[in-house]
N, C-alpha and C positions, 0 to 999 in steps of 0.2 A: 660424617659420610665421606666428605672429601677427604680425610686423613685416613681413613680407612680403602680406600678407593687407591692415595700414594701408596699402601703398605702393602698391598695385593699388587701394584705394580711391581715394585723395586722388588717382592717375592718373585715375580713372576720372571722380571729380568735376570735377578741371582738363578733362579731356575735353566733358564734359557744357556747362560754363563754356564752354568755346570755341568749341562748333559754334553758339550763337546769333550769328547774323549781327548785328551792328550797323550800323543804315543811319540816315539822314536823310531824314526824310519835308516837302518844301515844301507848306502847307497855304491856299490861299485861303479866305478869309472872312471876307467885308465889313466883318463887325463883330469881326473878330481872336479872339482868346482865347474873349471873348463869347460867341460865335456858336455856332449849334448844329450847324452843321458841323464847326468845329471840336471841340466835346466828342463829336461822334460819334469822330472821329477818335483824339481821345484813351482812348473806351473800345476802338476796335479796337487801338491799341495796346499794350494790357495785355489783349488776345485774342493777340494777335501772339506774344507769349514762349512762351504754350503752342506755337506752330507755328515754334520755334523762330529768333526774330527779337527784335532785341532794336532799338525804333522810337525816334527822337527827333526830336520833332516841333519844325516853324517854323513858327508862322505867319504869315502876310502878309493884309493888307486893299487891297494891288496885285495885282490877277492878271499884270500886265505882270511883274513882278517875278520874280512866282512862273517863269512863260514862258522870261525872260530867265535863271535862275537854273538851268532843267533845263535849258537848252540850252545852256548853259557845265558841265554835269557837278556843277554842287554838290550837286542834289538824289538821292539815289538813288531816292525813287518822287514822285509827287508829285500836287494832289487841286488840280482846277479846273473850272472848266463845260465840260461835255463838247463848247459851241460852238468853244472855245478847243482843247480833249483834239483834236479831231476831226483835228488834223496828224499826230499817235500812234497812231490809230487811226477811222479813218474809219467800218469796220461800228458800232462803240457810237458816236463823236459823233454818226454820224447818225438817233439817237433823239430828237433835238432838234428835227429837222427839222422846218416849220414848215405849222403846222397836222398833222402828224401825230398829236398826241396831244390828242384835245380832253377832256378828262376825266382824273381821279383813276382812275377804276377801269380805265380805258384804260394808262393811266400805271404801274397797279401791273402787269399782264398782260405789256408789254412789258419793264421792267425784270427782272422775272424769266426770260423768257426768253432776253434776250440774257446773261443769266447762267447757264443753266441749260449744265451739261456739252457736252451734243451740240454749243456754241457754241466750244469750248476754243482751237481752231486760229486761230479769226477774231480770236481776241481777242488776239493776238501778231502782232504788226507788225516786219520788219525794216528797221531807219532807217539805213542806212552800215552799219557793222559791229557794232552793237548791237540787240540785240531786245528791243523794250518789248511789255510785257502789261497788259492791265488787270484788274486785282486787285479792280475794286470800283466798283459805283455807287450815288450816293446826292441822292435825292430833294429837289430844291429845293422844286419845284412852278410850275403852271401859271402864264405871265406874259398879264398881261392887261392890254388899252389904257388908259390912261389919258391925257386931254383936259383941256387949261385952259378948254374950254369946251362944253359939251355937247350943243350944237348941231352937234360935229361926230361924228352919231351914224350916218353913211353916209356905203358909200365915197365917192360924189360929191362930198364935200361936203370931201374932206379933199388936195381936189387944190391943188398950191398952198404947201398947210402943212409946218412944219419937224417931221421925223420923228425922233429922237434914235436912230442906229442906232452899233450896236457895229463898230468898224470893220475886224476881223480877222475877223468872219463875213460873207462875200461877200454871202451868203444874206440877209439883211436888207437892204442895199443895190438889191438886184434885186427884192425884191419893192416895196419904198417907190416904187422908181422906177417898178413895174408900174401904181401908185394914182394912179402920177402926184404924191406931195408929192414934199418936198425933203427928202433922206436928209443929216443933220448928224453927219457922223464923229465917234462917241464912243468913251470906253473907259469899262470897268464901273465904274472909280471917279470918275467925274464925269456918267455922261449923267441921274441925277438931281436933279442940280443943274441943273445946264442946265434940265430941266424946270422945276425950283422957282421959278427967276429971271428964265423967260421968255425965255430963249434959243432953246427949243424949242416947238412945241406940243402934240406928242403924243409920249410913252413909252410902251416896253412893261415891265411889269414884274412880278413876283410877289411876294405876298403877305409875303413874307420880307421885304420890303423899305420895306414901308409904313410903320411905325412907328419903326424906325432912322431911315430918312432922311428922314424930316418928309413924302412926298407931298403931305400937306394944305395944306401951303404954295401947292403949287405948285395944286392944284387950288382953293383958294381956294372963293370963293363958287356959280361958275359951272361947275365943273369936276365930271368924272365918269370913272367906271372902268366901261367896257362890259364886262359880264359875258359876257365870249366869249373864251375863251385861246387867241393864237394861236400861240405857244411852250411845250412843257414842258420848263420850266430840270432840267436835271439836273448832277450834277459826276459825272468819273470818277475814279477813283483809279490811275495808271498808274506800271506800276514796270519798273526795266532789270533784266530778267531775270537778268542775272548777278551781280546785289546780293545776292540772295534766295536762301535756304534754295529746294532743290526742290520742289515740290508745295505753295508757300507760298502762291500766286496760286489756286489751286484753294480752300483750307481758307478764304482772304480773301472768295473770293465767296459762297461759301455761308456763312459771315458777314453778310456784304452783305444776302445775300437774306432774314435771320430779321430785320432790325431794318426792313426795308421795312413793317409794319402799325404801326410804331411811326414811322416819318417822315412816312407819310401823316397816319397822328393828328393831327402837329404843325400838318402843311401847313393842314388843316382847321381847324385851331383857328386860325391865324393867319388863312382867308379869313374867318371868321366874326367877326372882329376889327373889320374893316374896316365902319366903319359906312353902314348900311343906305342913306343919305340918298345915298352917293355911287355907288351901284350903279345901272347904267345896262343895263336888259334887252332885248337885240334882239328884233323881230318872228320869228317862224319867217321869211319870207319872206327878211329879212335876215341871218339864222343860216346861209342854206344860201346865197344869193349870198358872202357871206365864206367857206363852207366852198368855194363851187367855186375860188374864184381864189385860195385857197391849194392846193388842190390843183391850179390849173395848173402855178401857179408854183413848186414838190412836183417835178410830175411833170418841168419844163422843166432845175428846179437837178441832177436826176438823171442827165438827159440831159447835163447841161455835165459830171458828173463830180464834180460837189461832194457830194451825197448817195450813200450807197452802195445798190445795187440791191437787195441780198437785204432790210437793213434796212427799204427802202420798202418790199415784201411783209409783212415782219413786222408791221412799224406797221396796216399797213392789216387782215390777216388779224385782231388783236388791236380794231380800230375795228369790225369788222364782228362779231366774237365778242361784243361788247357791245351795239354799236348795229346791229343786223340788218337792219332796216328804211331806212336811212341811203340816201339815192341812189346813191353811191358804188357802193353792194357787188352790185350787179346788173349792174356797168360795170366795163369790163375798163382795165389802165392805171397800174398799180403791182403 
């Protein structure tokens, strides 16, 4: 009886041992290992075994890589800017959408809700004959102009000039070219350089990235960051459904969702990093000509199909939740 009792155990355990899935997780960020994308990454991780998943992370300071590496099957889930994610899932990439999120507290309202349950179906995408989910987003933060010269502190003034745009978001492309500069085809591991060396004259970027990649360089003596975000960088975490333990993608976002006042924190602490001297504050008058023509061009990339519709509701229902008062929310159009 009692040997029979060890052999139902040690089954029981071998059992236990088995049902954790073992997958590969491809992980973008910038600064690899470093990065604090990455170590969020690593604590959901060792969240993951309790939900039955046993994770091994890569990471990559190429997002092309990362792209190129889920789209050949190596990666089973895998963690990039949601600009990039938006082919796997277009309702979450399109929280990125531009000028959609002007604020932090805007920023936290939406991410929660496109995580919150009643969202569960949107967030599975069928590609060919696999279905990826997204498991998880995670808080870059708001990317904001940055000029080698400060003078160009209106749009008028920026017609002409070399724009460093990401070249797999359409969306960037079509607005640059709305301002009238010249959109210079970048990828995320080089369009700040290109700024720094004067290839380009204006980037967009977030606070994540100022201190990694020297900006100061690029902004030198003359240069400035207009305090107006007109992207909130976010990553998604997207997994192929049939890697993963059941209901692992659920237990993942509500994860997601508790360490959100704790990514904010960061983002925070890194704008206030950023010294004072280079902060460049628009007029109200100017604040809201930038808010309307990114909301044209919102409402126009929705219409071509690039932005998802329900999304631009949500964005805007969360802008108005905050900012009441806002032009926008008396005005029908999202």
């Amino acid at each position: 009886m009692k040997k029979g009792f060890l052999v139902l155990s040690a089954l029981g355990l071998l059992a236990s041992t088995s049902s954790h899935a073992k997958v590969n997780v491809c992980v973008f960020d910038l600064l690899g290992k470093s990065g604090e994308s990455f170590k969020l990454l690593e604590e959901w991780a060792l969240a993951a075994k309790a939900w039955n998943a046993d994770v091994q992370l890569t990471a990559y300071q190429d997002e092309a890589k990362v792209d190129q590496d889920a789209k050949a099957g190596k990666c089973d889930g895998f963690y990039m800017t949601s600009m990039r994610a938006r082919a796997y899932n277009k309702f979450a990439g399109s929280i990125d959408a531009i000028g959609g999120v002007p604020n932090n507290d805007i920023a936290m309202k939406a991410i929660g809700y496109v995580l919150d349950k009643r969202n569960s179906k949107r967030l599975i995408t069928q590609i060919g004959k696999e279905k990826f989910e997204v498991a998880g987003i995670g808080q870059i933060g708001p990317a904001y102009i940055f000029v080698r010269d400060r003078e160009l502190n209106k749009l008028e003034q920026v017609k002409g000039k070399k724009f460093a745009v990401l070249h797999y978001d359409y969306a960037q492309k079509i607005m640059v070219n709305r301002i009238e500069a010249v959109p210079v085809m970048s990828e995320i591991s080089n369009f700040i350089r290109k700024f720094n060396q004067g290839e380009v004259d204006i980037v967009a970027a977030p606070a994540y990235a100022f201190k990694p990649l020297e900006l100061e360089k690029g902004l030198g003596n003359k240069g400035a960051m207009i305090n107006f975000p007109v992207i909130n960088v976010t990553a998604d975490l997207i997994i192929r459904q049939d890697k993963f333990p059941d209901s692992f993608a659920v237990q993942s976002r509500d994860w997601f969702v508790k360490q959100l006042p704790r990514s904010f924190a960061m983002v925070k602490r890194m704008e206030a990093e950023i010294p004072n001297k280079y902060k460049l504050n628009l007029s109200r008058e100017d604040r809201i000509a930038y808010q309307k023509i990114l909301r044209e061009g919102r409402i126009d990339l929705t219409r071509q199909g690039i932005y998802d519709p329900g999304m631009m509701t949500v964005l805007k229902r969360a802008r108005c939740t905050v900012e009441r008062t806002n032009f926008e929310c008396s005005i029908s159009g999202e």
